[in-house]
C-alpha positions as CSV (number, residue, x, y, z in Angstrom):
1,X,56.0,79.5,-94.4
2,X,54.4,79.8,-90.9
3,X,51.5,81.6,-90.7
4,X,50.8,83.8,-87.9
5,X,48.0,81.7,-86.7
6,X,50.4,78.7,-86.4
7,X,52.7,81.0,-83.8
8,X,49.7,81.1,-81.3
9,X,51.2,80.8,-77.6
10,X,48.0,79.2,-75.8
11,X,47.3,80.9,-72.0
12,X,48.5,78.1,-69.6
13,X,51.2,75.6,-70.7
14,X,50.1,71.8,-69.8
15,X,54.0,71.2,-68.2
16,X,56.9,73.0,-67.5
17,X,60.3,72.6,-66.7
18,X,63.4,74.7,-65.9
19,X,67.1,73.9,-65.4
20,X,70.2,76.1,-64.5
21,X,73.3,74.4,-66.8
22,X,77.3,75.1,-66.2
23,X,77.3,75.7,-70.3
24,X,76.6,78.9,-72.6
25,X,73.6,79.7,-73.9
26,X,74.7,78.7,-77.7
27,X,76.0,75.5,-76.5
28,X,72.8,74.7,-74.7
29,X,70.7,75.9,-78.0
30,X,72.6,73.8,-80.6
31,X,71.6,70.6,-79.0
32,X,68.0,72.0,-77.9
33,X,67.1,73.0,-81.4
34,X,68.3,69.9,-82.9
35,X,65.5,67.0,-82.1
36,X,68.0,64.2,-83.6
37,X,70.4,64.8,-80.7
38,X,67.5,65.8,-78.3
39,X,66.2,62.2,-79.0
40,X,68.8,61.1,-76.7
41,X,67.9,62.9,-73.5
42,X,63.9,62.6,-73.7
43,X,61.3,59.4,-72.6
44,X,58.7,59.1,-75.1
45,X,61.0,60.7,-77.8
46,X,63.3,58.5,-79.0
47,X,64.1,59.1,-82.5
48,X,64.0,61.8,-85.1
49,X,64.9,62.9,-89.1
50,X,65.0,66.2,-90.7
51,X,62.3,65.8,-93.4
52,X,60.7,67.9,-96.5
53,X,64.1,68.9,-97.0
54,X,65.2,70.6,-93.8
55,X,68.8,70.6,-92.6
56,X,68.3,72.3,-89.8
57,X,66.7,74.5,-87.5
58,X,65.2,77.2,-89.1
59,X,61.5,78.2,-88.7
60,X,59.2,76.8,-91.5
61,X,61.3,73.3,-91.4
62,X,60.3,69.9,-90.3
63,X,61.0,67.0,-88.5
64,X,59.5,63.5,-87.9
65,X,59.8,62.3,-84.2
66,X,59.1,58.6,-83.8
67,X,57.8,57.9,-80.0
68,X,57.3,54.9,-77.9
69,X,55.8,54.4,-74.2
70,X,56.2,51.0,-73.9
71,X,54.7,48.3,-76.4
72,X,53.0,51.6,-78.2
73,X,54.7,53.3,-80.8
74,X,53.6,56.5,-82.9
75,X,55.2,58.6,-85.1
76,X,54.7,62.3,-85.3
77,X,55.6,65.1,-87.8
78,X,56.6,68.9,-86.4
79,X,57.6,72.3,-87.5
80,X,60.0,74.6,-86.4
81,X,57.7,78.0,-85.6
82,X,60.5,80.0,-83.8
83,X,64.7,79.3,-84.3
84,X,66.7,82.2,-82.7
85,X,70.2,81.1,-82.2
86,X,70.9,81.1,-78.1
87,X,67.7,82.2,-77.1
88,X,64.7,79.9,-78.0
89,X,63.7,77.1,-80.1
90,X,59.8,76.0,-80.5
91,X,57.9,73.7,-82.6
92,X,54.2,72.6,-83.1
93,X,53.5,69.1,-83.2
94,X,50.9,66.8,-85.7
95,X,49.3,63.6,-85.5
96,X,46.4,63.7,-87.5
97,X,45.6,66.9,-86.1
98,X,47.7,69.5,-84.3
99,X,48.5,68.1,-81.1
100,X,50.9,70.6,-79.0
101,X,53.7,72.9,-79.0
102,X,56.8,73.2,-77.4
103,X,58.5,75.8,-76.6
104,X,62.8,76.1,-75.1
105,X,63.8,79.0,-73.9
106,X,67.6,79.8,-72.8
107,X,68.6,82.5,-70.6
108,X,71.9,83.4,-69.5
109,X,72.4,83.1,-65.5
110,X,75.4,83.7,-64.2
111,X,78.7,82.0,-65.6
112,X,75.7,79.3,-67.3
113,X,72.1,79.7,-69.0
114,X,68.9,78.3,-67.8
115,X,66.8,76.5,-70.0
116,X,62.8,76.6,-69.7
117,X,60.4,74.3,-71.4
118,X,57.2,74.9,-71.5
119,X,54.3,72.4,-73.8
120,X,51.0,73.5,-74.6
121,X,48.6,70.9,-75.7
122,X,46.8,71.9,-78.9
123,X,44.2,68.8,-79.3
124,X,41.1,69.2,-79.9
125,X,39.2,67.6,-77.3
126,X,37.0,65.2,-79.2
127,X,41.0,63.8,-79.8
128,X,42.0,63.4,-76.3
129,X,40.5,59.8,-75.9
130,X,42.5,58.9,-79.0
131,X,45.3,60.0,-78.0
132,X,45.5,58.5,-74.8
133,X,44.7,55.0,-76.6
134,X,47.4,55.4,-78.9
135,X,50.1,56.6,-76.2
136,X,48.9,54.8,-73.0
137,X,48.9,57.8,-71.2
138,X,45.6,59.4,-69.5
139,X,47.4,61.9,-67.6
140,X,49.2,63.8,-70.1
141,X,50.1,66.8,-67.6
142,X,51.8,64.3,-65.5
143,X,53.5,62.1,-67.6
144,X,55.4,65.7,-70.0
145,X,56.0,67.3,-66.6
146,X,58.1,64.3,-65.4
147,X,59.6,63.8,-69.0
148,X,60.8,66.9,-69.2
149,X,62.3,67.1,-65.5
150,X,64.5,63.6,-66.9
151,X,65.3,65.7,-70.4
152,X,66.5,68.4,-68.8
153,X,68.6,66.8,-66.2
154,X,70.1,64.2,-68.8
155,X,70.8,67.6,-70.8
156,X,72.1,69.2,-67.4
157,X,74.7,66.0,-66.7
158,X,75.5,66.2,-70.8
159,X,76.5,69.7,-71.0
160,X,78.4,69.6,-67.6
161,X,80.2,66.5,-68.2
162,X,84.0,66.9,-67.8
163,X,84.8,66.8,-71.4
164,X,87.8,67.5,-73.9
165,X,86.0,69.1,-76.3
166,X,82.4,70.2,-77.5
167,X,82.4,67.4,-79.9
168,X,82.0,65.0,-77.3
169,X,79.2,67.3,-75.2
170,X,76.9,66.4,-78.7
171,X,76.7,62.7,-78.0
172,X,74.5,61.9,-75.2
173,X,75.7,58.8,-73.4
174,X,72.2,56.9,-72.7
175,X,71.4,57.0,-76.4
176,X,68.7,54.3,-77.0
């Protein structure tokens, strides 16, 4: 269960990111709110598992996300906080202690939807110098703003691929 504390949306996000795709907004939700297929599109984010028994995303589940920026590697645990089919997916992020939430939200435009990210960070700051020893990274801002811009455009190329059938829009090409 997700308490209501848990759903807080902090004032200013730390990065953003918006795309308009050539897809619906379901098809551009079912890969969003699926972090084992979004592993394929993201930077740091390379690989992830339904865990505690999830299947899926539904708010209250979780997921463990393994990252890497270069020789560094760290694994983090997340849980779904919001799961509405063709409209938005979000998730707060642990690693020792909360750490950030993000937040995709999909909007129909036109004959396509656009898709919005927005990530808060949720560190405490005493954690901030940890973090940025463990993931190599001192300008956090910088470094989820860019990632996001290549997620959403390898999600933008992925969904608008001339393809026979959905089936193949849910394998990403560049899978690592």
């Amino acid at each position: 269960m997700v308490r209501p504390k848990d759903k807080q949306v902090y004032a200013t996000p730390l990065a953003t990111g918006e795309v308009f795709i050539d897809a619906s907004p379901e098809e551009a939700y079912e890969i969003v709110s699926d972090p084992v297929r979004m592993a394929g599109f993201a930077e740091e984010f390379y690989k992830a598992r339904w865990i505690r028994g999830a299947k899926g995303p539904a708010v209250g589940s979780w997921f463990s996300g393994s990252n890497r920026n270069g020789w560094r590697r760290w694994v983090t645990h997340a849980q779904v906080t919001e799961a509405e089919p063709g409209r938005r997916f979000a998730f707060r992020v642990r690693f020792l202690v909360p750490i950030s939430r993000w937040e995709y939200e999909i909007t129909s435009a036109g004959d396509g939807c656009c898709v919005t990210v927005r990530n808060w960070l949720r560190a405490p700051l005493w954690f901030v110098p940890i973090a940025i020893l463990i993931t190599g990274q001192p300008d956090r801002p910088t470094t989820n703003k860019n990632n996001i811009a290549t997620t959403l455009a390898r999600l933008k190329a992925h969904l608008e691929s001339p393809v026979s059938t959905i089936e193949d829009r849910r394998r990403p090409e560049w899978t690592v």
